[in-house]
C-alpha positions in Angstrom: 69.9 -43.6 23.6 70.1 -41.1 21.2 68.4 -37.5 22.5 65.0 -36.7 21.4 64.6 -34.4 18.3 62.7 -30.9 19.1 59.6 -30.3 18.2 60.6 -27.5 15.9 63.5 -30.1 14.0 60.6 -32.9 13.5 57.8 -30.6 12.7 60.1 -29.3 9.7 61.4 -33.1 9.1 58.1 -33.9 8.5 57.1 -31.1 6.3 60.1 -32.0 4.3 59.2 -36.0 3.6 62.3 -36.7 6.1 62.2 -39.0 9.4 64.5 -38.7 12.1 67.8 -41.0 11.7 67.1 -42.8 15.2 64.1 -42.8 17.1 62.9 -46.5 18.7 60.7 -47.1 21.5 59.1 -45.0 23.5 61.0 -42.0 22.1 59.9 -42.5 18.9 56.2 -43.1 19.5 56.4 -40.1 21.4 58.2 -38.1 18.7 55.5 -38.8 16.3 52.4 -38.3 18.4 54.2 -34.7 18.6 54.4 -34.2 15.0 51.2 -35.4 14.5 49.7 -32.9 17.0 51.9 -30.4 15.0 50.9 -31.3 11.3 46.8 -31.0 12.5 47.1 -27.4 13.9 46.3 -26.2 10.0 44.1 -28.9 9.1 40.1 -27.1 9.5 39.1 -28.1 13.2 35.9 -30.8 12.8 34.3 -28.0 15.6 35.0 -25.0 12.6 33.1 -27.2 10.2 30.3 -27.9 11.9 29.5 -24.4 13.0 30.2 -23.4 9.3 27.3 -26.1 8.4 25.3 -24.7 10.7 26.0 -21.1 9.7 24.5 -22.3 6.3 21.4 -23.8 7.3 21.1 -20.9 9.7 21.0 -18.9 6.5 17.3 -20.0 5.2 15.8 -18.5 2.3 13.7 -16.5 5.0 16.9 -14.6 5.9 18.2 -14.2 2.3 15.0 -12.6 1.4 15.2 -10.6 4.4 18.7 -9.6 3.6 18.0 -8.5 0.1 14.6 -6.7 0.4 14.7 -4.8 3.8 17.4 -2.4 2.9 15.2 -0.6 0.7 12.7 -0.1 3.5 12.4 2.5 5.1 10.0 4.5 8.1 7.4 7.1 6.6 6.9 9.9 9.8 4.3 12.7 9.4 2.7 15.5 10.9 -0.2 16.4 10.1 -3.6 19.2 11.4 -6.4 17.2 13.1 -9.2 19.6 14.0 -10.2 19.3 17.6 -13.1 20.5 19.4 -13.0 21.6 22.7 -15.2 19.0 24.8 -15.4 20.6 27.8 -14.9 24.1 29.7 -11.4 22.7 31.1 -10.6 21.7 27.3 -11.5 25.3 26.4 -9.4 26.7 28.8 -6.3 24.3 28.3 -6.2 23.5 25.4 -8.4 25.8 23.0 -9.4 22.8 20.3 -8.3 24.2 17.1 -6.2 22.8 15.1 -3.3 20.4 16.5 -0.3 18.9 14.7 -0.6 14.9 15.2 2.8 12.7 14.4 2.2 9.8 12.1 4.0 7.0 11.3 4.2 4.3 8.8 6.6 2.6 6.3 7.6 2.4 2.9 10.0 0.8 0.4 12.2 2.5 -2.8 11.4 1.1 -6.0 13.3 3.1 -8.4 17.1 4.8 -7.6 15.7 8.2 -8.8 14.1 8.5 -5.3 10.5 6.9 -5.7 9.1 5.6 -3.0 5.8 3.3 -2.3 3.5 3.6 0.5 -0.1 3.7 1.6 -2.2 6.4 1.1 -3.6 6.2 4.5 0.1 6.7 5.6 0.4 10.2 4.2 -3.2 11.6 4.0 -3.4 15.4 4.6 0.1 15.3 5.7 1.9 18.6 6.4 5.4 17.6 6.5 6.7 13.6 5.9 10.2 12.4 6.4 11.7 9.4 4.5 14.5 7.3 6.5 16.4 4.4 5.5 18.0 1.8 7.6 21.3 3.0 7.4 20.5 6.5 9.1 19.5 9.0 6.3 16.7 10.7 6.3 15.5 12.9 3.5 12.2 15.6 2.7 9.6 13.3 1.0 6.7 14.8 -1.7 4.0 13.3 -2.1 3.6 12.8 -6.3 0.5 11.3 -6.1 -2.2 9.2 -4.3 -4.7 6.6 -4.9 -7.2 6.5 -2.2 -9.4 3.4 -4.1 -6.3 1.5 -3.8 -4.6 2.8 -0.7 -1.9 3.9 -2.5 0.6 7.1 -2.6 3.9 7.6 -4.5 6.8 10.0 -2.7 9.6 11.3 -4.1 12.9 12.0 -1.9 16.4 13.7 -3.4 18.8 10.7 -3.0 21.3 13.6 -3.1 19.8 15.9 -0.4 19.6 13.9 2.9 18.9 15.6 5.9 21.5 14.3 7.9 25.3 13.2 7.4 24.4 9.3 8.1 26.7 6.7 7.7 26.1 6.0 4.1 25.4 9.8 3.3 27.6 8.8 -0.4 25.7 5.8 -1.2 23.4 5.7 -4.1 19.3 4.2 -2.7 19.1 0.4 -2.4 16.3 -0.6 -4.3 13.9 -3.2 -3.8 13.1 -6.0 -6.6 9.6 -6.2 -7.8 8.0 -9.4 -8.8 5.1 -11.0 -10.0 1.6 -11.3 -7.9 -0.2 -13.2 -10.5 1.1 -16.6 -10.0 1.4 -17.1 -6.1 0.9 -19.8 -4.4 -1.1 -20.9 -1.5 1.2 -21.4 1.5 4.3 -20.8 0.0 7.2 -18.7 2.3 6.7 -14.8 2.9 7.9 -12.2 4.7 6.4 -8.5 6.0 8.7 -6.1 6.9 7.8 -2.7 7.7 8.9 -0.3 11.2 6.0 -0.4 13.5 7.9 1.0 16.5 9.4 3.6 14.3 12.1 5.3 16.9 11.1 4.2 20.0 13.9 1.8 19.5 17.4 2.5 19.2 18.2 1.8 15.4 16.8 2.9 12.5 16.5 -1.2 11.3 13.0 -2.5 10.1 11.0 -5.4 11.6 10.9 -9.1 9.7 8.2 -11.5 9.8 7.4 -14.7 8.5 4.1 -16.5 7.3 2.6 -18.0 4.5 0.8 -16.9 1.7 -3.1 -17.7 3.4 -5.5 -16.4 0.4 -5.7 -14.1 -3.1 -8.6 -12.7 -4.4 -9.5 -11.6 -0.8 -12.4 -8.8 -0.5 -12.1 -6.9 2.8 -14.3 -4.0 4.4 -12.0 -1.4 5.6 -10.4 -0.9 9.5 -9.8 2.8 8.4 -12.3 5.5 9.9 -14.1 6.4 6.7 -14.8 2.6 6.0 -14.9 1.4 2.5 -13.0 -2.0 1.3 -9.9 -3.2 0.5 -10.6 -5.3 -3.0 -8.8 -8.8 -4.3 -6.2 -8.5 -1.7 -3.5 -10.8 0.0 -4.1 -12.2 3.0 -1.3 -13.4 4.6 -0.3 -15.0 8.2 3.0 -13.1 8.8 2.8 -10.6 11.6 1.5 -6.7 10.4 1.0 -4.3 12.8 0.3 -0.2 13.1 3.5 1.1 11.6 4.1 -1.8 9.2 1.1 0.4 6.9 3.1 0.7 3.3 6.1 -1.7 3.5 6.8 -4.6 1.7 5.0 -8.3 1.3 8.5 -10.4 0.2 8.1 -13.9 -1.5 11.5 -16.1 -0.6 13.4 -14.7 -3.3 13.4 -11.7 -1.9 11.2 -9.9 -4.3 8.1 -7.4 -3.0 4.6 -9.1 -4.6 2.6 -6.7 -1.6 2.1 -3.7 -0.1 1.1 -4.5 3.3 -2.2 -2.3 4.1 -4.3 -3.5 6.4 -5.1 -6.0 9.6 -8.1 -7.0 10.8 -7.8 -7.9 14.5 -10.2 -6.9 18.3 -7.4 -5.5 20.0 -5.5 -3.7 17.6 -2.4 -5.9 17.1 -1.6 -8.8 14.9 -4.4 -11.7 15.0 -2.5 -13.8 12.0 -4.9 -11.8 9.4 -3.0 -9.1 7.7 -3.7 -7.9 4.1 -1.3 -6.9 0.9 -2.1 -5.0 -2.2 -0.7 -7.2 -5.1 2.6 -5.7 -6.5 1.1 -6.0 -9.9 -1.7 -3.7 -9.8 0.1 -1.3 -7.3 3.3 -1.3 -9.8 0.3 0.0 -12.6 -0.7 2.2 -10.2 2.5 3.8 -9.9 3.2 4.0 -13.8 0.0 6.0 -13.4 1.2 8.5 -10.6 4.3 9.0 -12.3 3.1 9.9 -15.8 -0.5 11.7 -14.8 -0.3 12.3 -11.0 -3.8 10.3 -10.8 -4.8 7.2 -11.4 -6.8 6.4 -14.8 -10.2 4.7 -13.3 -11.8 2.0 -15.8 -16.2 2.8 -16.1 -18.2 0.3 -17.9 -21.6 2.1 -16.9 -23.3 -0.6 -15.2 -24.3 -2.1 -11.8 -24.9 -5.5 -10.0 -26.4 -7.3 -7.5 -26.6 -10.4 -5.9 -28.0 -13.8 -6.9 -29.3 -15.5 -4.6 -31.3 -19.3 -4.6 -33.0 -19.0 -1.1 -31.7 -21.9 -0.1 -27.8 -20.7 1.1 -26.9 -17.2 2.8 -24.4 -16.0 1.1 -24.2 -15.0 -2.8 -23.0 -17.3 -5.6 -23.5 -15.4 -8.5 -24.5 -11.6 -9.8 -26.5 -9.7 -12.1 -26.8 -6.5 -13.9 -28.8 -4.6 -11.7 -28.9 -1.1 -13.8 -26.7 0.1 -17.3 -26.6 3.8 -17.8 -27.5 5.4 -21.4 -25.0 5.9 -23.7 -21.9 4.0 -21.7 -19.7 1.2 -22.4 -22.0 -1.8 -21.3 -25.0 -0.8 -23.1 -22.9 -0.3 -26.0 -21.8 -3.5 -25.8 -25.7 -5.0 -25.7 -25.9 -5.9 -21.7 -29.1 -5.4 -20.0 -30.8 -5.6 -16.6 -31.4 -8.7 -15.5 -28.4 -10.3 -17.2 -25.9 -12.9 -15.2 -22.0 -12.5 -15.1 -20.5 -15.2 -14.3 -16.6 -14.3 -15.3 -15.2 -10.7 -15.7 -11.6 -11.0 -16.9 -11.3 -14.1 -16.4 -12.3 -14.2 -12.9 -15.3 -16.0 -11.3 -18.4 -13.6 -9.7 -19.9 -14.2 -6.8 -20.7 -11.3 -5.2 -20.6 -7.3 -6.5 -17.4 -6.6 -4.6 -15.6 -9.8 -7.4 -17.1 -7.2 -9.8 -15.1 -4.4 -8.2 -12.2 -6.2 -8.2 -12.2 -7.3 -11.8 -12.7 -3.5 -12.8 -9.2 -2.1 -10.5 -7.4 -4.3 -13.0 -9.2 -3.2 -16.1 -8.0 -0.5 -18.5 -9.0 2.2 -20.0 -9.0 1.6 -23.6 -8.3 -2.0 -23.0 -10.6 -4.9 -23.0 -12.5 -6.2 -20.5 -14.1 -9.6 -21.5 -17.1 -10.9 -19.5 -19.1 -14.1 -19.8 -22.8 -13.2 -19.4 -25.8 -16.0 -19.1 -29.0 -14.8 -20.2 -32.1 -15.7 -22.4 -30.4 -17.8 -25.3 -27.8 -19.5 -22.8 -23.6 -18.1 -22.1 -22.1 -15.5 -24.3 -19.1 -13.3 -24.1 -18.6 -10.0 -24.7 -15.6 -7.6 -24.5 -16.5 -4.4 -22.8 -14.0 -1.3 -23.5 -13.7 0.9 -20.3 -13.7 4.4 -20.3 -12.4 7.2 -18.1 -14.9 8.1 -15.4 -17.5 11.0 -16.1 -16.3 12.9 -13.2 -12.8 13.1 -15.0 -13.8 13.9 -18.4 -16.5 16.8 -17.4 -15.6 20.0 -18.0 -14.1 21.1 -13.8 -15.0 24.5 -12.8 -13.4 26.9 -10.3 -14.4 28.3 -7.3 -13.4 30.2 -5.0 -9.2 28.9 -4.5 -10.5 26.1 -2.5 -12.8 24.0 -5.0 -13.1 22.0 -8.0 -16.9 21.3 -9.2 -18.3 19.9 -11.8 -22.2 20.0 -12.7 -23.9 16.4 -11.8 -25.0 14.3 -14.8 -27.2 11.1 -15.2 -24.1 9.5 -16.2 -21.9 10.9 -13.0 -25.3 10.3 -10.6 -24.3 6.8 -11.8 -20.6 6.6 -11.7 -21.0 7.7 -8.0 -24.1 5.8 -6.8 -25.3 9.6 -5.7 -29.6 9.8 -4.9 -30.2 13.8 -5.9 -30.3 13.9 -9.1 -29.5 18.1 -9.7 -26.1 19.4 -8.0 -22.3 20.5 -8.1 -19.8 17.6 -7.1 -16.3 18.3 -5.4 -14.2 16.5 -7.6 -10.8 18.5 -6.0 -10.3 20.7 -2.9 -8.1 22.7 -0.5 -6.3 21.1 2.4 -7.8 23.8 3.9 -11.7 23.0 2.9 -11.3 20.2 4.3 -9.7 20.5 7.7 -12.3 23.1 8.7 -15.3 22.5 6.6 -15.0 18.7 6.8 -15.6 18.6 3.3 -14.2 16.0 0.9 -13.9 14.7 -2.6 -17.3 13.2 -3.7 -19.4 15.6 -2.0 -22.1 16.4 -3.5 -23.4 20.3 -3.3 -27.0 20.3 -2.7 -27.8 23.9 -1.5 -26.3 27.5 -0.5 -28.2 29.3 1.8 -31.7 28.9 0.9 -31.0 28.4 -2.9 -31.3 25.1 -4.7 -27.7 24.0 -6.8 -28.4 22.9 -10.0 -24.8 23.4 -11.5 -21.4 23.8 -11.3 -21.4 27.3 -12.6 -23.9 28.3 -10.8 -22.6 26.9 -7.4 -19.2 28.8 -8.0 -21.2 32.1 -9.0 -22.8 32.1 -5.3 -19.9 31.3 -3.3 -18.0 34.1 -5.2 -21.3 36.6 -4.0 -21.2 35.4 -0.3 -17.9 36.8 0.3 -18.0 39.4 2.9 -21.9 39.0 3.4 -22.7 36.7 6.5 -22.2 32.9 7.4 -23.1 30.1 4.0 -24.9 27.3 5.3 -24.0 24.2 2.6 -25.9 21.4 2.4 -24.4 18.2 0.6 -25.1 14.8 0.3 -22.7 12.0 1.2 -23.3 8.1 1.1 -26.6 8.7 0.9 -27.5 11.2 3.5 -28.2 14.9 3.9 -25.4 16.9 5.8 -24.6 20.7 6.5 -21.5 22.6 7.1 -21.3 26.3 8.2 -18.6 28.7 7.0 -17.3 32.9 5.6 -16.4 33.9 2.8 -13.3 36.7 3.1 -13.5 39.4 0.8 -9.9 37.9 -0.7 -11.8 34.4 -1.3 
């Protein structure tokens, strides 16, 4: 019997379309189960494939919009003053109240390369310092060019070529996260909130991804903040929000932001499956707005509503002018008291906050068109908004910390305000308001014992306190009467 080719010889035979001259038997069967062991070793392994398949279906659209959208997120920290007040005689002596410097923390996403970046207001209100950090590492200075406290909304601005650290990807230009379109979702399609809600308590820089579904639009919210209010025609979405996800993006399965995820409302604190986005579209406007004006344009038609109800069911199905103020946009237009709205922009009404929402996505200039029942059955009409009254009366300085202007029928209006004489703080100091407790929106009532009945006139007696003795301020403020207590330096 003729030796047994190696393995080597009939490896290459075979490769080459030859067959060994002699090979019977046993021999031979053996010879080419070897060959045929040798010819399979390049051949994918059945295993490889598999786990390739399952590598794919691993990859769900979840993960690719994951992948392309979270890059561009990044963690929002502050510090900011909080005035504290000494509670006790041990607080006095330990701790002194005063002011104190309180870390905050939310998150964020870039939507342009030149360094813009979207977040909440909430996120960055009466921050001192804020610092921008992306998932790779860097973390830059972040400026606040404007905020939107209706909305919830504040634009930063970081220098993509002045990061704070040498990061890993110090070079590379921002990633940027695609925008798309909140005006055609649908109900319980695929999204996903990312957002850092540990910040750095853990060890990577890396936000947090959750999934859900699309729950509701057109939601109308009260607020979880501490100054209350309500969040107006928002998302509402299933997919896990949490304290620190405040700012970051709402992702559809492409991969594209159509929120800003704002708000939860749960007992304890934590996710309860109902978390709240601002839709991209309005919050995209907003931005425009920040970026050209550094405030936002807000649309006034001059008019209020109410409630309709039958007395049969609790809740509202419908609304009606309540009041129109003299001279604005809806009494121009021919609407009086008493008058039904059932669609504002194309949106049903059934209840005053609908009515709110329709006007956040009205513009000024622009045309709103409303469909009003009254005496001789449904009509429309187109409204055009105008720019507040508080924005387009003439401001007036005083001291360095405030910006009045003198209370009209039509601002008493715009602002829902009961006195009807006054100076309204339109603008102040970071200062006025960490020690005074003032605010925008707060109406001056009286100085000392003398009746405000103007702007100039409430400037004029701040400027003539200074040096002479406490000023006792009165203002009002949703409706009721509060006081504050302060000096006037000689330097103002």
């Amino acid at each position: 019997m003729r030796p047994r080719p190696p393995l080597a010889f009939a490896l290459a035979a075979s490769l080459l379309g030859l067959a060994p001259a002699a090979c019977t038997g046993q021999d031979a069967a053996s010879g080419a189960a070897r060959s045929a062991d040798s010819l399979a070793l390049p051949v994918a392994d059945p295993r490889l494939a598999a786990s390739q398949e399952a590598q794919d279906t691993r990859a769900t659209a979840i993960v690719r919009a994951a992948r392309r959208a979270a890059p561009a997120v990044v963690s929002v920290n502050t510090l900011r003053a909080r005035q504290v007040r000494a509670g006790s005689i041990w607080d006095r002596l330990f701790s002194g109240g005063g002011l104190q410097r309180v870390p905050g923390l939310g998150s964020g996403f870039v939507i342009h390369g030149d360094g813009l970046v979207l977040t909440n207001e909430h996120v960055v209100r009466q921050a001192e310092s804020i610092h921008v950090t992306l998932p790779d590492g860097r973390t830059f200075e972040g400026g606040v060019l404007g905020i939107d406290e209706v909305n919830d909304l504040a634009l930063l601005r970081i220098d993509p070529e002045a990061p704070l650290n040498e990061g890993p990807g110090e070079a590379a230009p921002l990633p940027v996260a695609p925008l798309g379109d909140s005006d055609d979702l649908l109900i319980g399609e695929w999204v996903v909130a990312i957002g850092n809600p540990f910040g750095f308590q853990l060890a990577n820089t890396e936000p947090t991804v959750t999934a859900g579904v699309v729950s509701g639009v057109g939601r109308n919210i009260a607020s979880q903040q501490d100054e209350g209010g309500f969040y107006l025609d928002m998302i509402q979405t299933d997919a896990s929000i949490n304290p620190g996800n405040s700012g970051g993006p709402l992702v559809n399965a492409l991969g594209e932001v159509i929120g800003v995820n704002s708000s939860i409302l749960s007992t304890t604190g934590g996710s309860e499956g109902l978390g709240f986005a601002i839709p991209i579209n309005r919050a995209r406007r907003i931005a425009l707005d920040l970026l050209d004006d550094g405030r936002v344009r807000r649309p006034w038609v001059g008019l209020d509503v109410e409630p309709v109800t039958d007395g049969t069911l609790p809740r509202s199905r419908r609304v009606r002018v309540s009041a129109v103020t003299p001279g604005s946009p809806a009494e121009r237009a021919g609407l009086r008291p008493g008058a039904v709205i059932r669609s504002a922009g194309g949106r049903p009404l059934r209840s005053p906050l609908d009515w709110q929402a329709a006007l956040l996505d009205a513009e000024v200039g622009g045309e709103l068109v409303v469909e009003v029942e009254g005496g001789s059955g449904t009509r429309t009409v187109a409204l055009t908004p105008a720019d507040l009254p508080s924005v387009t009366a003439e401001r007036i300085q005083a001291l360095a910390d405030f910006q009045l202007v003198t209370l009209t029928p039509a601002i008493r209006a715009e602002r829902g305000l009961v006195s009807e004489e006054g100076a309204l703080i339109v603008d102040l100091s970071a200062a006025a308001r960490q020690q005074l407790g003032l605010r925008p929106g707060d109406l001056i009532l009286q100085l000392n014992q003398t009746r405000v009945r103007s702007a100039e006139q409430a400037a004029a007696l701040l400027s003539s306190a200074a040096g002479r003795g406490s000023v006792r301020l009165a203002f009002e403020r949703d409706g009721r009467l509060d006081y504050t207590w302060f000096y006037v330096t000689d330097d103002g």
